[in-house]
Structures are given as C-alpha cells and as structure tokens.
Steps between C-alpha positions, in 0.01 A plus 500: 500500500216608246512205334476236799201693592336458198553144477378486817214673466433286173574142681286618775191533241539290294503213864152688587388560196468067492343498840179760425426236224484194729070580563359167416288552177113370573391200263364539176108572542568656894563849622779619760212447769401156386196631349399354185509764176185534380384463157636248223769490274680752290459473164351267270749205487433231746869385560547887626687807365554504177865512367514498121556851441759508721660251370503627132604835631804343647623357170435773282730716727765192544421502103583874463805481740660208286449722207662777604794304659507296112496897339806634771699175420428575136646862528794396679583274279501732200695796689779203518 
C-alpha cells in the first residue's frame, strides 16, 4: 500500500511537473509583456555570449575524469 502511493504520488508530479513548464518563452530581445528589453547587448562579443571558457572547463574535467578512470583501471589491474 505504501509503495503504490508513492509511485503515485511520484507519477502524479512528475505529469505536472511537465505541464507548469509549458509557458511560452518570449523571443529573444522581448519581455513576458511584449515590451522590448532595454539596453544593448551583453558582453563584448557581437555573435553573443561568450562560450570559450566553458568549453575548456568542460574538457579539463572530462580530461580529469578519464584520468582517474585510466589510474582505477591501472590499480585493478595490478591487485590481479
């Protein structure tokens, strides 16, 4: 009995949890009340946000996670 109610309870928000999301989003360059934003861009870079950092952050972790996983496969190996 406990257990049908929680999967009830977690069907029923994860079904409404998708509905509260449905808003339409305003375009790029408009407010919610189809006002225009005011003032220019953000940044300096004329294409828009800038990404690079990002970007190298990503693969220095994905580099960092593949040497660790290369270090655990090494230690497994010589415990065999």
């Amino acid at each position: 009995m406990k257990k049908s109610i929680q999967y009830s309870l977690l069907t029923a928000f994860l079904v409404f949890s998708t509905f509260i999301n449905l808003n339409a989003q305003p375009h790029p360059g408009e407010q919610s009340g189809t006002g225009t934003v005011n003032g220019g861009r953000i940044g300096n870079s004329p294409a828009g946000a800038p990404i690079g950092s990002g970007t190298f952050m990503l693969i220095g972790l994905a580099a960092a996670y593949s040497v660790r996983k290369v270090q655990m496969l090494r230690a497994a190996a010589e415990e065999e």
